[in-house]
C-alpha positions as CSV (number, residue, x, y, z in Angstrom):
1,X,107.3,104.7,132.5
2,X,104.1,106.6,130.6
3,X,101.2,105.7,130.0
4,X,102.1,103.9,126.4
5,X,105.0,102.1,128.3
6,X,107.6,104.4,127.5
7,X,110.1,105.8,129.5
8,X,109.7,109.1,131.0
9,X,113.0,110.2,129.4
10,X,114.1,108.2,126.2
11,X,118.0,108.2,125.7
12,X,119.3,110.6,122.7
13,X,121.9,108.6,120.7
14,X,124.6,110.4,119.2
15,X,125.4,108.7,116.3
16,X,121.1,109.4,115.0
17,X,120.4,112.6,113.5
18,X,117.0,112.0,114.1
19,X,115.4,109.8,116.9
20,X,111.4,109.7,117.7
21,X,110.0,107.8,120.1
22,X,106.2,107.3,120.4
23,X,104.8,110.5,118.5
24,X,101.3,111.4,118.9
25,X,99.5,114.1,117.0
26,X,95.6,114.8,115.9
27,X,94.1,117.5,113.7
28,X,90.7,118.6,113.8
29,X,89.6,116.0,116.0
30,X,91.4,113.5,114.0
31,X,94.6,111.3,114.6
32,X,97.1,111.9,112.5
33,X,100.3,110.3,114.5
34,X,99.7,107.5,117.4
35,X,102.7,106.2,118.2
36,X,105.1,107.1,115.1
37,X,108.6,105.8,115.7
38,X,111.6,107.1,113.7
39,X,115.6,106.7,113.7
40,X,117.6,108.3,111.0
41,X,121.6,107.3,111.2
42,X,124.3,110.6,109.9
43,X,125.2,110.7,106.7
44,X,122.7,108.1,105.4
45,X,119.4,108.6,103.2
46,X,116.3,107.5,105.0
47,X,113.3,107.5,102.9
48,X,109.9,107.6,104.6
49,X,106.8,105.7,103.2
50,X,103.1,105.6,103.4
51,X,99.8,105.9,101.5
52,X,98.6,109.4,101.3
53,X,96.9,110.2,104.6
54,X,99.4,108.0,106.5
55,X,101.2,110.9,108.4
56,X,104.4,111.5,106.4
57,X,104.3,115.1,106.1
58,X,103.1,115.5,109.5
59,X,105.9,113.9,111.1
60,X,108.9,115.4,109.0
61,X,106.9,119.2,110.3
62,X,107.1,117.8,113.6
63,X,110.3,116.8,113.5
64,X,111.5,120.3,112.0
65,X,109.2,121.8,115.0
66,X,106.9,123.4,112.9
67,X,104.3,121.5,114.7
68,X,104.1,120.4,118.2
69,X,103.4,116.6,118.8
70,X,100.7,116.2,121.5
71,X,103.2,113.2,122.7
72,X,105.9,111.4,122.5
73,X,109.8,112.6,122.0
74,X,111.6,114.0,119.2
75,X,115.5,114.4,119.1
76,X,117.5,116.4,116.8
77,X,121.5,115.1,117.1
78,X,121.1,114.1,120.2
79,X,118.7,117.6,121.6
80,X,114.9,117.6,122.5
81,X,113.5,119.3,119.3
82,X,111.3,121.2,122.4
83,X,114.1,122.6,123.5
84,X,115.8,124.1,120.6
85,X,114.7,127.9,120.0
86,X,113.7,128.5,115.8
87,X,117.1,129.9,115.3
88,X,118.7,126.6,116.8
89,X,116.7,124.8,115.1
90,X,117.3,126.0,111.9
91,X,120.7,125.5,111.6
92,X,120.2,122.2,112.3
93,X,117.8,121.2,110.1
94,X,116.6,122.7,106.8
95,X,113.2,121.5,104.9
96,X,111.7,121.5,101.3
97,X,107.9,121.5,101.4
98,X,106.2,119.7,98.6
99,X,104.7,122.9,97.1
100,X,107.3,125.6,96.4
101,X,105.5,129.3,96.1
102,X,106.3,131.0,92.4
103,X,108.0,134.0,93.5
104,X,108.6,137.3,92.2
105,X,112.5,136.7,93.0
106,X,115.7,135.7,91.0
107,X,117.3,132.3,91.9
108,X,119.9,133.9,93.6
109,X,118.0,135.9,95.9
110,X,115.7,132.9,96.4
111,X,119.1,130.8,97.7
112,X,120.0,133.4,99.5
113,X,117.4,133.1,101.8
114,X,118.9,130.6,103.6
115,X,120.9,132.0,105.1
116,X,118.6,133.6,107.5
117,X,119.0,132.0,110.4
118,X,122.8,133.2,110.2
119,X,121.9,136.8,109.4
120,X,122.5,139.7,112.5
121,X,120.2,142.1,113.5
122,X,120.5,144.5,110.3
123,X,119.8,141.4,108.0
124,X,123.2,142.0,106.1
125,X,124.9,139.4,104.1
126,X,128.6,138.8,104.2
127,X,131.3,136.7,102.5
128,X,130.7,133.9,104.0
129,X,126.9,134.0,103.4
130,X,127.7,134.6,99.5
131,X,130.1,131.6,99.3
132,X,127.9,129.1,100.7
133,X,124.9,130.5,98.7
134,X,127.3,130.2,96.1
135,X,128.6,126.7,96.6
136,X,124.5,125.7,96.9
137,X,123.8,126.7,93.3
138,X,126.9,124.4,92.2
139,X,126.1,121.6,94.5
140,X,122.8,121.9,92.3
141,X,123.9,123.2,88.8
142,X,121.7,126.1,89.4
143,X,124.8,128.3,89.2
144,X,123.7,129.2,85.2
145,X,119.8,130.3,86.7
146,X,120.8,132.7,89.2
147,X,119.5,135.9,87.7
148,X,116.4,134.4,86.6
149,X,113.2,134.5,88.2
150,X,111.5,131.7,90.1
151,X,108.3,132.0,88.2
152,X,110.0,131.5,85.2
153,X,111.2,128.4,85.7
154,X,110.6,124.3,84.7
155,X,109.2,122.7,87.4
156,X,112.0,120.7,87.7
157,X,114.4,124.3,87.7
158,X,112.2,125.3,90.2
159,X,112.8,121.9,92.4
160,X,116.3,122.3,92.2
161,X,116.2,126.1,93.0
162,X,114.2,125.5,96.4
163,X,116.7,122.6,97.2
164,X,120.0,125.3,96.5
165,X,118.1,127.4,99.2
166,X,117.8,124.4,101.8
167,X,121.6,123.5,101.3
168,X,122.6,127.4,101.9
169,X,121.1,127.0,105.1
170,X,124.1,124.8,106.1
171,X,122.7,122.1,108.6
172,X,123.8,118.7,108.0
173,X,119.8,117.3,107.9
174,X,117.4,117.9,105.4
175,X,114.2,116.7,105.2
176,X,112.3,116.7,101.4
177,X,108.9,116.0,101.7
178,X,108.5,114.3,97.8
179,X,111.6,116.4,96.6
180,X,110.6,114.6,93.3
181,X,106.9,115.0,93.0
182,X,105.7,115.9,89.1
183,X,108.8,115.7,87.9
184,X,110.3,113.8,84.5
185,X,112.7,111.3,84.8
186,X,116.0,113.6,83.9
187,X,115.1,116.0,87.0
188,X,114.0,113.4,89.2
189,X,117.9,111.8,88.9
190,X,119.3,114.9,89.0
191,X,117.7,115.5,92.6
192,X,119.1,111.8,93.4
193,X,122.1,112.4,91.8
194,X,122.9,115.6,94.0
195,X,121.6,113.8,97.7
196,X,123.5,111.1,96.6
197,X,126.6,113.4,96.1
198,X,125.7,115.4,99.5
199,X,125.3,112.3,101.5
200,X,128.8,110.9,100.5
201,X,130.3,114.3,101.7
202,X,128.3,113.7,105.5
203,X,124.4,115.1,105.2
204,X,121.6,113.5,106.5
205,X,119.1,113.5,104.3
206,X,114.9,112.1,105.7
207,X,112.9,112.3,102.7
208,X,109.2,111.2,101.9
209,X,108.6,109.5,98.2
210,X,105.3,107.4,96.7
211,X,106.9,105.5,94.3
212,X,108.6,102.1,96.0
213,X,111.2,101.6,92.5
214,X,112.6,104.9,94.1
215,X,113.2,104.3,97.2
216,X,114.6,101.3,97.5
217,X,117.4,102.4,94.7
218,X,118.0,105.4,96.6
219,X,117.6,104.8,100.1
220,X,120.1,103.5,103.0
221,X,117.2,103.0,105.3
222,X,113.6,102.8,104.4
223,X,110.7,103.5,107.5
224,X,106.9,102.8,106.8
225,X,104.0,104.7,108.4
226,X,100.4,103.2,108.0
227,X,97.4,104.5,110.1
228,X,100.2,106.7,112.0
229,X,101.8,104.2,113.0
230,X,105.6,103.2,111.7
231,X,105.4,99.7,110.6
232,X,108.7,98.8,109.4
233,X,112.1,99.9,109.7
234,X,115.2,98.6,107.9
235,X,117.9,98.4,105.0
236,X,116.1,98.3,101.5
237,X,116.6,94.3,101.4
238,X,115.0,93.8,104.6
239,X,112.1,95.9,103.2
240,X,111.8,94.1,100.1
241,X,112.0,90.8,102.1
242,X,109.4,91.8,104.7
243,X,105.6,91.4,103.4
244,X,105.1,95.3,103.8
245,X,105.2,96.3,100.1
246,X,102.3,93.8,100.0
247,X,100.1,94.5,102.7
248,X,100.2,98.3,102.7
249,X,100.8,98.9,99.7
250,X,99.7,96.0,97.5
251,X,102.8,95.9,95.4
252,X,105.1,92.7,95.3
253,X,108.5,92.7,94.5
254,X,110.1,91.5,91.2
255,X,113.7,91.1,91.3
256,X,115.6,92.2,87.9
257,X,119.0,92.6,86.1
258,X,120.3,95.5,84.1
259,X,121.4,95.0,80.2
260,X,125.2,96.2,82.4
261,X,124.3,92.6,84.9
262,X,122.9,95.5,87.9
263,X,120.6,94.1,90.2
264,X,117.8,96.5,91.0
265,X,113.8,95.7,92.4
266,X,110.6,96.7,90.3
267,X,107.4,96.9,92.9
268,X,104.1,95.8,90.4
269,X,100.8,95.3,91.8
270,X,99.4,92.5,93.1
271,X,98.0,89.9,90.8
């Protein structure tokens, strides 16, 4: 056992895409993660909450092993993220920051980039690398954008262009830090739409989100971080039913039925 009671060597389950255990981190003096504790099934859509500041981003960075946790354990299907080499790593797991550079590329070079990680010494692309790029921009109806250039997109195009480039890496995770951010209401359910889709067909997708109505429509599992810390973890139902949505967020629940008699939860502030 450690020092937070932990065991030395936490058990990787095979059937989690993800599993963290007790993940530290600080920055600048400051601590960011104390104890964050995460478990993401295959083939589900776990959704990751928290105020701003809470540590979301942070942990989806360490959990791609862009940054190193100061403690704590971190599995990628079933293999210590710490010992996975940036190649390995990224063909297991592809991310989407929140801010997407404009580039001075076309769409179809931009997707193409994915493929990096697959790529030989010379760098040369070859069928295979063109029909999954290619499949990417269908899985996202980019397929019509491909000659035009990033910084001429929407902001939603642009959204959609960066996610054709994390699906052409081919790993069955992906984790969207607020793949939805700024956008209107027609791009943001196309984005749902699509993980939806991909998560039918066996991807894992970890994603952060802000807005509550979101998440619980979307999600299979929701897990909420507050002060660094996870607080809750569970289905959507057990999440609605838990107190969390009021004392993190100060949000209740209101329980409502579509003019077509769906079921769906509203999150409204507390009175």
């Amino acid at each position: 056992m450690n020092r937070r009671g932990l065991p030395a060597s936490l058990p990787a389950d095979e059937a989690l895409a993800v599993a963290c255990r007790g993940v530290c981190l600080s920055y600048k003096k400051k601590q960011v993660l104390c104890g964050a504790a995460l478990s993401v099934p295959r083939g589900t859509v776990t959704v990751l909450l928290g105020k701003n500041g809470s540590g979301k981003t942070t942990l989806l960075r360490c959990i791609a092993g862009l940054r190193k946790a100061s403690a704590g354990e971190i599995f990628l299907f079933g293999t210590p993220v710490s010992a996975l080499s940036p190649r390995e790593r990224a063909k297991r797991v592809a991310v989407m920051p929140q801010t997407l550079p404009l580039l001075h590329r076309t769409v179809a070079e931009l997707i193409a980039m994915g493929r990096s990680p697959y790529l030989g010494v010379l760098g040369g692309a070859g069928e295979r690398d063109r029909q999954i790029a290619a499949r990417a921009a269908a899985q996202t109806d980019m397929t019509a954008h491909l000659q035009d250039a990033i910084c001429t997109l929407s902001g939603g195009e642009r959204q959609l262009a960066y996610f054709a480039m994390a699906l052409a890496q081919d790993t069955k995770l992906l984790l969207l830090d607020e793949p939805t951010a700024s956008l209107d209401a027609e791009y943001s359910r196309r984005v749902y739409d699509a993980i939806r889709t991909l998560s039918g067909e066996g991807y894992t997708f970890l994603l952060t989100l802000h807005d509550l109505d979101d998440a619980v429509a979307i999600a299979d599992r929701i897990a909420v971080l507050d002060g660094g810390r996870t607080v809750f973890e569970g289905d959507p139902a057990a999440f609605t039913a838990s107190g969390v949505p009021e004392r993190v967020f100060s949000l209740a629940p209101v329980h409502a039925v579509s003019d077509a008699g769906e079921r769906f939860t509203l999150f409204r502030p507390l009175p």
